[in-house]
Structure formats: structure tokens, C-alpha cells
C-alpha positions in Angstrom: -18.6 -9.4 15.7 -21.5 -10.0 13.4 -22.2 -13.6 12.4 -21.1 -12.9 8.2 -17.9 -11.2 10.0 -17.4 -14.3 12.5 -18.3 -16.8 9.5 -15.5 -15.4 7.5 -13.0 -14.5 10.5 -13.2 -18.3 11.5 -12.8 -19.6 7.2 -9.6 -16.9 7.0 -7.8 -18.6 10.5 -8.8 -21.9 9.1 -7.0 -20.9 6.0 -3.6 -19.6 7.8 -3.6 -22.8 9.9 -3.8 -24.8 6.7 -0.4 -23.0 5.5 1.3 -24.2 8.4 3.8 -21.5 8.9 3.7 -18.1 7.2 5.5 -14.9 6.1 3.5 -12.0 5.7 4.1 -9.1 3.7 3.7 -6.9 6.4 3.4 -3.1 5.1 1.8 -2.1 8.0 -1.2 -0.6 7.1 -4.8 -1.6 7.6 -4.8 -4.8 5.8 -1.4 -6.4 6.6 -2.0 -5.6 9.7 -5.0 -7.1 10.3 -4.2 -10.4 8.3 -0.6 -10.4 10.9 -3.5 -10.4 14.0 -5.1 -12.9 12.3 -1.8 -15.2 11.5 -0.5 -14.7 15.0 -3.9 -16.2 16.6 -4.0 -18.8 14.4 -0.4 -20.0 13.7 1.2 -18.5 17.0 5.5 -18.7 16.8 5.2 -20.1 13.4 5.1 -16.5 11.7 7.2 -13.7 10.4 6.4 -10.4 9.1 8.7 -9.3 6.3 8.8 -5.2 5.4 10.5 -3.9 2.1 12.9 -1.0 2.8 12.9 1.6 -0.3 12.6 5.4 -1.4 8.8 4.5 -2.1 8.0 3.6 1.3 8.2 6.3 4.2 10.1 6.4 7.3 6.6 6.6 8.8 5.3 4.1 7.4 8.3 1.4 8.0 8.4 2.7 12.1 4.4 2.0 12.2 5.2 -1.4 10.8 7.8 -2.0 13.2 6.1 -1.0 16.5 3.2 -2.7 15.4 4.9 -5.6 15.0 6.6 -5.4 18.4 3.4 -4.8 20.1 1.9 -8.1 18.7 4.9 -9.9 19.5 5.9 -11.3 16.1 8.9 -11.5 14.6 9.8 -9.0 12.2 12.6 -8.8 9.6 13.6 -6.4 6.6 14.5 -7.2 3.1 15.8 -4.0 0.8 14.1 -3.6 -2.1 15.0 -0.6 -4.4 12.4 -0.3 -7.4 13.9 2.3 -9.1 17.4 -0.5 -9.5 14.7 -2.6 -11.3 15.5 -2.4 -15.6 12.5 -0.3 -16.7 10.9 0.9 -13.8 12.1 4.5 -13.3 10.1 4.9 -16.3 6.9 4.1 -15.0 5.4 1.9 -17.4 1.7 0.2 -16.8 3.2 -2.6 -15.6 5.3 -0.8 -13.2 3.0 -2.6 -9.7 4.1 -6.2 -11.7 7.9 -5.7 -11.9 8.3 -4.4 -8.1 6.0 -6.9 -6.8 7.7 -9.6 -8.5 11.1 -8.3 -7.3 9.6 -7.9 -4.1 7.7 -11.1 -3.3 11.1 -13.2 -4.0 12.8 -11.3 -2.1 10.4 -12.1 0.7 11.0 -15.9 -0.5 13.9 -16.1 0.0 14.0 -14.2 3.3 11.3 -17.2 4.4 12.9 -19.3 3.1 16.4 -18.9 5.1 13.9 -18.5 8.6 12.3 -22.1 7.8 9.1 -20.8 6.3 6.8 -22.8 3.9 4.4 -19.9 2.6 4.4 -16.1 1.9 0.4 -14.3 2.2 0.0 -10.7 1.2 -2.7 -8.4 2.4 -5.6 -8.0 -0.5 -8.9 -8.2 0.0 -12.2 -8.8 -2.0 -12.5 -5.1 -3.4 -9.3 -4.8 -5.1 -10.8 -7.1 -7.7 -12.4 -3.8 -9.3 -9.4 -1.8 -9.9 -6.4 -2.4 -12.2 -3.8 -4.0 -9.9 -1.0 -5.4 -11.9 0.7 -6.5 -9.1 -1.5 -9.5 -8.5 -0.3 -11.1 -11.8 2.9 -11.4 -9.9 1.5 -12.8 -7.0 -0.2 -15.2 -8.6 2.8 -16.1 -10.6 4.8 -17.0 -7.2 2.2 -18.9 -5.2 2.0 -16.0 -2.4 -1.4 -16.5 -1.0 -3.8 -13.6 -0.1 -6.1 -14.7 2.5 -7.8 -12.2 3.0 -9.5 -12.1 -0.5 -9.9 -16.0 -0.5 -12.0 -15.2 2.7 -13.9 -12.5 1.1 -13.2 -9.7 3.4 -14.2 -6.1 2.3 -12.3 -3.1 3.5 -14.9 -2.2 4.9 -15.0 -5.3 7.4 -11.3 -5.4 8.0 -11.4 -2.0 9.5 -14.4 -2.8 11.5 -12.7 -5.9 13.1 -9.7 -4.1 13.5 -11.3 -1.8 15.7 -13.6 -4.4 17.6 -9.7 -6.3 18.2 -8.0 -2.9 19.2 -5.5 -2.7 16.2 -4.9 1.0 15.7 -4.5 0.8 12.2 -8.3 0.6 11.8 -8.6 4.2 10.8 -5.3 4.7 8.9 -5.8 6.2 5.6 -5.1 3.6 2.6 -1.3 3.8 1.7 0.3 2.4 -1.4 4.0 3.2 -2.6 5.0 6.9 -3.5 5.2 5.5 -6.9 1.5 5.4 -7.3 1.8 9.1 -7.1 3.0 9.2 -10.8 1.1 9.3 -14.1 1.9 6.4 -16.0 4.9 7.5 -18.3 6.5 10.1 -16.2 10.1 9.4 -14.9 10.2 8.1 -11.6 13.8 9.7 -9.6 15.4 9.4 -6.1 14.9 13.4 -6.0 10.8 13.6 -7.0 9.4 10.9 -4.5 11.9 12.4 -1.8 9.5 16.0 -3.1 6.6 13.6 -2.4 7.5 12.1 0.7 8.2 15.7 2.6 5.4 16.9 1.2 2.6 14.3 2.6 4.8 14.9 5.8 4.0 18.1 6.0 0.3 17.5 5.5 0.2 14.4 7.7 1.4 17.4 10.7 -1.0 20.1 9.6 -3.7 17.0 11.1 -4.5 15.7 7.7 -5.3 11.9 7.3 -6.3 10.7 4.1 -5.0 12.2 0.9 -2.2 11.9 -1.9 0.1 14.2 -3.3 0.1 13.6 -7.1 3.2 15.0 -9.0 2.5 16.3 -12.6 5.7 18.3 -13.5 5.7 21.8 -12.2 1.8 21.1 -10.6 1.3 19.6 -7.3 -2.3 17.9 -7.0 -3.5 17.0 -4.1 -6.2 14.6 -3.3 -8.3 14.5 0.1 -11.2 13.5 1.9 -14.3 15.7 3.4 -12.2 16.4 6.7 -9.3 17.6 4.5 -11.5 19.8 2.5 -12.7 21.6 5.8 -9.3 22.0 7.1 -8.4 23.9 3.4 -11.6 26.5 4.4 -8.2 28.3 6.5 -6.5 30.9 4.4 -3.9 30.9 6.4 -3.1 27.1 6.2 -3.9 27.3 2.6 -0.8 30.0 2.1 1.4 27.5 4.7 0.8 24.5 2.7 1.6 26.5 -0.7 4.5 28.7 0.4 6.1 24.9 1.5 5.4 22.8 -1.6 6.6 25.7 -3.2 9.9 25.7 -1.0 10.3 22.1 -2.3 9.8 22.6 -6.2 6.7 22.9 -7.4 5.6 25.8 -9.2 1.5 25.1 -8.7 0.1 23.3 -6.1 -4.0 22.6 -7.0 -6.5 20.9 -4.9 -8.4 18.0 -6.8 -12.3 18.8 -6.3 -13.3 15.4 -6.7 -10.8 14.5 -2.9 -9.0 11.5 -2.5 -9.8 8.4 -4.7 -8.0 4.8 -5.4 -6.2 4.3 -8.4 -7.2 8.2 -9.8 -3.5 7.9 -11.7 -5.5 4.6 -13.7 -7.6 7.1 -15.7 -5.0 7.9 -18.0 -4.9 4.1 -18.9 -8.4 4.5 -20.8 -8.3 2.4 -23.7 -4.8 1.9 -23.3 -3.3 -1.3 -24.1 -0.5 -2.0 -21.0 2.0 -5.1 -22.0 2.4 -7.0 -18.6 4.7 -9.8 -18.1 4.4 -10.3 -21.9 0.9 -11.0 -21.8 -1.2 -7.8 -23.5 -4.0 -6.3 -21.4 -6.7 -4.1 -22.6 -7.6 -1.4 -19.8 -11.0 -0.2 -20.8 -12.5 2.1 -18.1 
């Protein structure tokens, strides 16, 4: 551990000890995860992980949550949490991160609430400052706190600690909700992020790690990273991942030249004015 890394390791447990007893959002990827490591070590029993159950969040995703849970030896408990119930969201507005995360997050109140628990944390960190994250209004709005930024931890440094503590989520690709894999504007259904979910499944098998399926109509786009790009050089795992998007619905299926990105589905929001909990917000990018 590097001294910057050790300097902010020791301010984030200093932080989680300060909270007394916590409920983390606990997706199970690599920043939840590594802020659950951190809130065991420093608050011990007094901590449960909470994991939303919905159509935007894989079977894969909720079992990883749950073994990792079990394998640190926290308690872990499940609230339901069905966006697409929420007035307004199937129609994926800009604001569509604030209205689930504010459903969300008091769900996860409450849940803490009924176990004893004073505070809620969620996982972001210092880069997601850069990107338009409407979500965060929401946490703001609640009180959840997000240690992890108020310690200043990069990506970057969370996956490198989470190697150096042995957390295998250190090299999982970066996960947000099947949602996300919609341009702003197009109808979010049961049926379409079911399309989605199979078809990062399928990719996920073929040995694929980090990439996004993005749903245009009729057009499949896929995002990837440099390994992925090599593993599309085979013909004849090009024609197995067409003929099986096909299968599902799609009519095209493209590859996206410029790979897997954060927040790609934002560009449409150029110099688009997005009304968010009432307040309006000017996206200029």
C-alpha cells in the first residue's frame, strides 16, 4: 500500500467509524465492494449490506453480491425495487438515475432502519464528479453518505487495494443498471432489458469482460475494450454472436469503434436542458 493510498485508507475507516453503524448499498461490484471491506474492518457487527432486486439488475450480478457478502461475513439483506413501477420512468427521461435512486435509497432507509441502523453509504468515488450522474442529487437529498468520494479514492486506487486485500472484484468490469443501456427518450419495457440481459450473458460466456450492449431499436451496438476487440478478429465468433442477438430481436447488431466507454448514452444530452427534481440543469458537453 503506498503512503497516498494508506493516508486515505486510514481517513475513509476513520470516516465509517464516525457513522457508528452502517448500511451499504451493496451492488456488488468493484466499489461497493470495496467500501463493504472497508466498513467491516472498521465497524465490525455493526453493518449490513442492502442489494436492490429488479429487471435492471442481473441474476449475476445479485449472486456475486450475495457470495461476496457471505465470504466477508456480513450480513446481507434484499429490498425489491422495481423502476419501471416508478410514474415516468419507463420513459427514460434525463432524470431517470434521480427517480430510481431516490426510490431506491429509502427503500434502503427504511430497511436500516427496521435492523437498528443509523446511516446508509453508497459506493462513489472521486471520478464520478466528471460525468452527468443525476443520481447523486438524490443522494444528497437523503443524507446517504459516500465515503469513498469524501476520501478521495480514484477508481483507479480502489481496484488496486482491492487486489493488494484479495477482493475478487478488483478486475470486474464497471456495471451500472441495464437501464443505462438506453438512449435517453426510448421506452424502457420488461421485454427489451430481458433482450439486454441475455445478450451480455451470452457475451460474458464467449470470455468477454468489459463491454455494454446498447439498444437502439432494431440495432444492437456493442461497446468493448481492446481484449474484446481481439476476440471479434474470429469470424466464426463474430457469426455466433450475430446469428444469437439476432435469435433475440435485433435486426443489426454493430460493433462501436470507439470500445467501451462511461456514460457514451450522455452524448445525446448535448446542450440539452434535463429537468431534475424540479431544479433545471444545463448539460453542456
Amino acid at each position: 500500500m503506498s503512503v497516498g493510498s494508506n493516508e486515505k485508507y486510514q481517513k475513509l475507516l476513520a470516516g465509517l467509524r464516525s457513522a457508528g453503524s452502517l448500511a451499504v448499498a451493496f451492488s456488488g461490484g468493484v466499489d461497493s465492494s470495496f467500501l463493504l471491506y472497508a466498513a467491516r474492518e472498521a465497524l465490525s457487527g455493526n453493518l449490513i449490506a442492502v442489494t436492490a432486486r429488479s429487471l435492471s439488475y442481473p441474476k449475476r450480478e445479485i449472486d456475486a453480491a450475495a457470495q461476496l457478502a457471505q465470504k466477508l461475513g456480513v450480513k446481507h439483506i434484499f429490498v425489491d425495487s422495481e423502476e419501471l413501477e416508478i410514474e415516468g420512468f419507463s420513459q427514460n427521461p434525463a432524470n431517470r438515475c434521480y427517480l430510481c435512486k431516490s426510490e431506491l435509497f429509502q427503500k434502503i432507509l427504511a430497511a436500516s432502519a427496521r435492523h437498528g441502523i443509523a446511516c446508509v453509504a453508497e459506493g462513489t468515488n472521486a471520478d464520478d464528479d466528471g460525468d452527468y450522474r443525476p443520481g447523486l442529487r438524490a443522494v444528497k437529498e437523503l443524507g446517504i453518505l459516500s465515503p469513498l468520494a469524501n476520501a478521495g479514492f480514484t477508481k483507479a486506487e480502489i481496484r488496486a487495494l482491492s487486489k493488494e486485500f484479495g477482493l475478487p472484484t478488483w478486475n470486474r468490469q464497471n456495471f451500472a443498471c441495464l437501464a443505462s443501456r438506453f438512449p435517453y427518450g426510448e421506452t424502457i419495457t420488461p421485454e427489451r432489458l430481458k433482450m439486454l440481459d441475455k445478450a451480455e450473458q451470452f457475451l460474458l460466456n464467449l470470455g468477454f469482460n468489459q463491454l455494454r450492449v446498447r439498444f437502439h431499436g432494431n440495432l444492437a451496438r456493442i461497446e468493448t475494450d481492446e481484449a474484446g476487440f481481439a476476440l471479434f478478429a474470429d469470424k466464426t465468433l463474430r457469426e455466433q454472436v450475430h446469428g444469437y442477438l439476432r435469435a433475440l430481436g435485433f435486426t443489426y447488431i454493430s460493433l462501436d469503434l470507439q470500445g467501451y466507454r462511461m456514460g457514451s448514452m450522455n452524448a445525446t444530452l448535448n446542450r440539452v436542458t434535463a429537468e431534475v427534481a424540479g431544479a433545471t440543469v444545463q448539460i453542456n458537453k
